[in-house]
C-alpha positions in Angstrom: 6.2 -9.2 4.8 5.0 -11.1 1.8 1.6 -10.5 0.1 -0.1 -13.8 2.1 1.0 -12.7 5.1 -1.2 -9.3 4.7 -4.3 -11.7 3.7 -3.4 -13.7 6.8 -3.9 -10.8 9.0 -6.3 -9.5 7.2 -8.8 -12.5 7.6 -7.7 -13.4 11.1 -8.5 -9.9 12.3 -11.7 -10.0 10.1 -12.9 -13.7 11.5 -11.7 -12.6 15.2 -14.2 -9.4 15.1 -17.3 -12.3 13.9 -16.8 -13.7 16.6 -17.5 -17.3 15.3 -15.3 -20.0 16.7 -16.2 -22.2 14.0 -15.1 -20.1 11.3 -11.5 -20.7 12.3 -12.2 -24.1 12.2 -12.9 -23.5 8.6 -10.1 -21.3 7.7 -7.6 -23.4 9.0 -9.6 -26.7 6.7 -9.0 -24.0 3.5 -5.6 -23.2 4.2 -4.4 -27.1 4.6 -6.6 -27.5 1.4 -4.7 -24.9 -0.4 -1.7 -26.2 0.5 -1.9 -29.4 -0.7 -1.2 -28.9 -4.3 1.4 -26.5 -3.3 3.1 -28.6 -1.8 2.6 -31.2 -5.0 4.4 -28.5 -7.1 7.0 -27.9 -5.1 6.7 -24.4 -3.7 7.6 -25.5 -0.5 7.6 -21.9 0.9 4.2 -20.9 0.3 2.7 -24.2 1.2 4.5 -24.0 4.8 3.0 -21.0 5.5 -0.2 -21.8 4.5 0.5 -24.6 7.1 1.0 -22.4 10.1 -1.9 -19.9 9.2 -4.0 -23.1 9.5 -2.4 -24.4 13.2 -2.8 -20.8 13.7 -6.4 -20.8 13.5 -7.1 -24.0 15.2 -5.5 -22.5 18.1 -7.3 -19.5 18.1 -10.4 -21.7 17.9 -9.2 -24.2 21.0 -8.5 -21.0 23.2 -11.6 -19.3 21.8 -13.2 -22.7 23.0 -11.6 -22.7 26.3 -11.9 -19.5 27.2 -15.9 -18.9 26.4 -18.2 -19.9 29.3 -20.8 -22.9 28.8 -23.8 -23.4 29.2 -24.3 -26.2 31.7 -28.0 -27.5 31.5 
């Protein structure tokens, strides 16, 4: 287990106890953002990661979604 996939769990548990949909949303955006120069200099590794952290957190966020009741007006 490398040293991003501690922060990874880390902020996932973190944002899961907030209990803010939208801040997975977020996440995910900073992770793909990260990942773009990454992926420029050729740490292919890193960057793929980074890449399923962020579909990662857009699922959370779509079953988070799903899953929470709505108010119907």
């Amino acid at each position: 287990m490398k040293i991003q996939d501690i922060g990874f769990i880390l902020a996932y548990i973190t944002l899961f106890f907030i209990r803010r949909p939208i801040l997975f949303v977020w996440a995910g955006l900073a992770c793909l953002v990260l990942a773009i120069p990454l992926f420029a200099s050729w740490t292919f590794f890193t960057a793929e990661r980074l890449t399923w952290y962020a579909a990662a957190f857009f699922l959370t966020y779509i079953l988070i979604s799903l899953l929470r009741p709505h108010k119907v007006e």
